[in-house]
C-alpha positions as CSV (number, residue, x, y, z in Angstrom):
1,X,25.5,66.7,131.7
2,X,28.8,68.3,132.6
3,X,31.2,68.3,129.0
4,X,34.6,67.4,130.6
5,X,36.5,68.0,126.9
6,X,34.9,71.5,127.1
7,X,36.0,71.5,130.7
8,X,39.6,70.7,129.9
9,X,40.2,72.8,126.8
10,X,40.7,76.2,129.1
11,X,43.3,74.8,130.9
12,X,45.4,73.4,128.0
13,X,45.0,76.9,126.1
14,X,46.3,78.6,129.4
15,X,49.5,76.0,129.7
16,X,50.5,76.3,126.1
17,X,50.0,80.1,126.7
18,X,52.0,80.5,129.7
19,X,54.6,78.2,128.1
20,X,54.5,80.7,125.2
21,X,55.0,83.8,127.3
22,X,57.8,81.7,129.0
23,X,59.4,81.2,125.6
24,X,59.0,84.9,124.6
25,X,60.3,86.3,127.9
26,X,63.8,83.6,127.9
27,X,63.8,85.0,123.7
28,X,64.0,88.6,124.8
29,X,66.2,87.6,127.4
30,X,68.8,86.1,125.2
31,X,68.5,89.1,122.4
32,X,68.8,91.6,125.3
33,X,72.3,89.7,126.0
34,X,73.6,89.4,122.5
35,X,72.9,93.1,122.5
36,X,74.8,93.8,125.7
37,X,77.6,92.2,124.3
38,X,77.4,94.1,120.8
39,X,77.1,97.2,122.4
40,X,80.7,96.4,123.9
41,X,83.3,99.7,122.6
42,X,85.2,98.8,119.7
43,X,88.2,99.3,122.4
44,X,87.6,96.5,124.9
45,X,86.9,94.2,121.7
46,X,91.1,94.8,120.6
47,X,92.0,94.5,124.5
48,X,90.4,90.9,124.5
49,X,91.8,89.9,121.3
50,X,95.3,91.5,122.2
51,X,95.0,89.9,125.5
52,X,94.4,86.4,123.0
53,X,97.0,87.6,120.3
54,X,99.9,87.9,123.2
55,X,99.0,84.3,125.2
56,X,99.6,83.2,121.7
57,X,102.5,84.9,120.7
58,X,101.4,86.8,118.1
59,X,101.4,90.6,117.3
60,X,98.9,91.4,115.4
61,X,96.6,94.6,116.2
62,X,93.0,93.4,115.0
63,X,91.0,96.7,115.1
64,X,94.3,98.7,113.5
65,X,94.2,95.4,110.7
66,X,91.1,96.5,110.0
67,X,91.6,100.5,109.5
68,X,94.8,99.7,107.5
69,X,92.7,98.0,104.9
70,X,89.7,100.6,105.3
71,X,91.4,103.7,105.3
72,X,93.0,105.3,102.3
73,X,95.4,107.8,102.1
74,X,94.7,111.1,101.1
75,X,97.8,113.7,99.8
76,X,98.2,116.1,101.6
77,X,100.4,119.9,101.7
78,X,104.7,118.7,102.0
79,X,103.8,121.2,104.7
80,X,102.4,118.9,107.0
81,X,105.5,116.0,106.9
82,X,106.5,115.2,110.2
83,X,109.8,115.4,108.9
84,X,111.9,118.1,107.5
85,X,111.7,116.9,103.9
86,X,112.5,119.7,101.5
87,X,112.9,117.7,98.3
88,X,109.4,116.0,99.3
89,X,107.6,115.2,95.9
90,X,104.3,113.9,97.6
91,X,103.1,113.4,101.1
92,X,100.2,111.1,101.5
93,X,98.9,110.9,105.0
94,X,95.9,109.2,107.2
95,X,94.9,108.9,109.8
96,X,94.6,105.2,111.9
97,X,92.2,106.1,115.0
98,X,95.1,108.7,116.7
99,X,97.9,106.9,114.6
100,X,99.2,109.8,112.1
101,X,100.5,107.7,109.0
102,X,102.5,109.8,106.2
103,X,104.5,108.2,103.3
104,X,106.5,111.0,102.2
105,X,108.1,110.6,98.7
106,X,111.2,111.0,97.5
107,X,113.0,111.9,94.3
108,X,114.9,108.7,92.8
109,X,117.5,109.2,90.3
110,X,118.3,105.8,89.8
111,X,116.5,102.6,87.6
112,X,115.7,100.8,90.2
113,X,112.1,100.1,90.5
114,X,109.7,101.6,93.2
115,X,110.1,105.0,94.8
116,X,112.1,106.5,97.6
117,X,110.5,106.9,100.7
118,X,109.9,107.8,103.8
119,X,107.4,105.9,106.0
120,X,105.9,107.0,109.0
121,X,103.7,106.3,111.9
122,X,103.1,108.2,114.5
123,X,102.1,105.5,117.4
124,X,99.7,104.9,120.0
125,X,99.4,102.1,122.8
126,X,96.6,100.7,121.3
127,X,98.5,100.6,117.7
128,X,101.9,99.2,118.6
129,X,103.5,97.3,121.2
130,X,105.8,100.2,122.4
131,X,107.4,98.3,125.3
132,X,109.6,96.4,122.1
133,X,111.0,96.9,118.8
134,X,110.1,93.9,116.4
135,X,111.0,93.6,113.2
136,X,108.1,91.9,111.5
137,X,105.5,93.7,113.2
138,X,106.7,96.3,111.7
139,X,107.0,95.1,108.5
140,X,103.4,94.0,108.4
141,X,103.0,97.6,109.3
142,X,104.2,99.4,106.9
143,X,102.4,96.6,104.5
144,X,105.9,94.7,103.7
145,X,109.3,95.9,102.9
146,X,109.7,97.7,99.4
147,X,112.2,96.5,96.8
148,X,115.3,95.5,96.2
149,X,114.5,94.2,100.2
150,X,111.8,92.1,100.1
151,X,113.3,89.0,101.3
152,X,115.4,90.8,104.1
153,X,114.6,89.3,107.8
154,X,116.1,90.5,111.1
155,X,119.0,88.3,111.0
156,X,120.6,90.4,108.3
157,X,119.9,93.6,109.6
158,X,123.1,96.0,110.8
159,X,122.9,98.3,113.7
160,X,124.0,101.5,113.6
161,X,123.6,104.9,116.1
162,X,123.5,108.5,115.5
163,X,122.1,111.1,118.5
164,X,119.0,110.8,117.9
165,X,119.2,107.1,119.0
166,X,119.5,103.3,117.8
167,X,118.2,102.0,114.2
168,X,118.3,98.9,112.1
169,X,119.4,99.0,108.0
170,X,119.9,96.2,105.1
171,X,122.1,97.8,102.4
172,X,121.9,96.5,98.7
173,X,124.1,97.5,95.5
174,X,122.1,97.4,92.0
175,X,124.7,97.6,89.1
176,X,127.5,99.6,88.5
177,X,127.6,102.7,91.5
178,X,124.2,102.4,92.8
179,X,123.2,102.1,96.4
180,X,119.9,101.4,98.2
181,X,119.5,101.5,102.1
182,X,116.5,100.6,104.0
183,X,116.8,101.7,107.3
184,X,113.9,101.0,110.5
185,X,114.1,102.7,113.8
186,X,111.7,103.8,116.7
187,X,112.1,107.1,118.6
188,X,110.3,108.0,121.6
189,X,109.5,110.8,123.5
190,X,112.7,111.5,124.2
191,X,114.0,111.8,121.0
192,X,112.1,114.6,119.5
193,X,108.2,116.3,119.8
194,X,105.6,113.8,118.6
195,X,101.6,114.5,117.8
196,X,99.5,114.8,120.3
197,X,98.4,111.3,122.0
198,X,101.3,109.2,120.5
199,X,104.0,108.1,122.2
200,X,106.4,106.9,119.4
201,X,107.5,107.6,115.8
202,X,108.1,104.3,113.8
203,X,110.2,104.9,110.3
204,X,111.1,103.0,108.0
205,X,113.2,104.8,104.9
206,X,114.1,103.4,101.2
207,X,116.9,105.3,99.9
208,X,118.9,104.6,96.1
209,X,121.0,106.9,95.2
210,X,124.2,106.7,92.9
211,X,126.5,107.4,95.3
212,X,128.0,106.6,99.1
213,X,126.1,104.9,102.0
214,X,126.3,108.8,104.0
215,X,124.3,110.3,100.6
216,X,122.4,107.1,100.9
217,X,121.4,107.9,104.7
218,X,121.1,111.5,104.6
219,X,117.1,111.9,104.8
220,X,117.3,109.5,107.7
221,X,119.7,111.4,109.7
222,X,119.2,114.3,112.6
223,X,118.7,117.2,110.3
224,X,115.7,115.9,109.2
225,X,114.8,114.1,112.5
226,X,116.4,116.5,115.1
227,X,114.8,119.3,117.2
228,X,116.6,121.5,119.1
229,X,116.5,125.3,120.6
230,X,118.4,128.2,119.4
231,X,121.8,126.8,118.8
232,X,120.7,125.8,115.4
233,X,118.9,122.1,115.4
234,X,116.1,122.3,112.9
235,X,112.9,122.1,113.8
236,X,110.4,120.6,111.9
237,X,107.4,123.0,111.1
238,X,104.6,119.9,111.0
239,X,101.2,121.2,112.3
240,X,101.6,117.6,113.9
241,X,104.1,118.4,116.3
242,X,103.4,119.0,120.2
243,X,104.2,122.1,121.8
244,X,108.2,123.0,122.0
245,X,107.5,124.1,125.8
């Protein structure tokens, strides 16, 4: 007599095992996508979320976030300050995917607390948003504003010029004769030689001194900034520099 459960059992083992291969092939499928998409450059990643950052008004950098709080910085020879900086104590520098930071350190003669500095950055496209100057994204930049000018915003913010262009500074008197300046600016291309692949230097300067707001300025101003030819501008001898032409 002809077994019919016998009979029926091949053809419910070949169902469940083309239903199976079905579910295998649409698994592969699905982990060959994810992978597509996590083989994406880490560049086209910060396009989308800039592209998301700006529809929403904001201007954070998300892949320069993340080398800010992953990349330490090392010190390096006064040498190598992008600035002429004689009375450099310490230059720390690293390097932020093409981005040259240095914090260049200055002497402080004064109590006030903190040190004297120079910040820089050396910019790209894909670390700032060179088209404008904003105040807050460059403070969360350089990490915040040192003290005594923590609480300083844009509104009280002078302007001032000098020839090497436009800049922003807070001033602040502690005690009896003693003068701190915190000064922002952005020069471009135009301004002076910049490393190779950036298109801006952002700086932001503390300065206390016991003495006048000029003394106060000084490291800020186009001696150490400047670049000229042979009628005497100083040039700065950073390895960082581009060519003079």
């Amino acid at each position: 007599m002809f077994d019919r459960s016998r009979a029926k059992g091949p053809i419910r083992r070949d169902a469940s095992d083309s239903g199976r291969s079905l579910s295998v092939r649409a698994l592969w499928g699905g982990l060959a996508a994810l992978a597509l998409l996590a083989g994406c450059s880490q560049e086209a990643g910060d396009q989308a979320a800039g592209g998301l950052n700006r529809f929403f008004n904001s201007t954070n950098h998300p892949g320069m976030e993340t080398l800010e709080n992953t990349v330490e910085f090392t010190i390096v020879q006064p040498s190598r300050a992008m600035v002429n900086a004689p009375e450099a104590l310490l230059v720390f520098e690293r390097n932020l995917n093409g981005a040259i930071e240095q914090r260049i350190i200055l002497p402080n003669a004064t109590a006030v607390r903190g040190d004297n500095l120079l910040h820089i950055r050396a910019q790209t496209g894909r670390s700032a948003e060179l088209t404008r100057f904003d105040f807050d994204e460059m403070r969360a930049r350089f990490g915040g504003l040192p003290p005594p000018f923590e609480r300083v915003s844009a509104s009280g913010l002078n302007t001032g010029s000098d020839a090497l262009g436009s800049y922003v500074y807070a001033t602040e008197s502690v005690g009896a004769g003693t003068l701190c300046v915190l000064v922002l600016r952005r020069m471009g291309v135009g301004a002076r030689p910049l490393p190779r692949g950036t298109q801006a230097l952002d700086v932001m300067m503390r300065n206390c001194v016991n003495g006048s707001l000029e003394q106060a300025m000084e490291p800020m101003g186009g001696r150490a900034f400047g670049v000229g030819g042979a009628s005497g501008t100083i040039y700065t001898m950073s390895p960082h520099a581009a060519p003079q032409g």
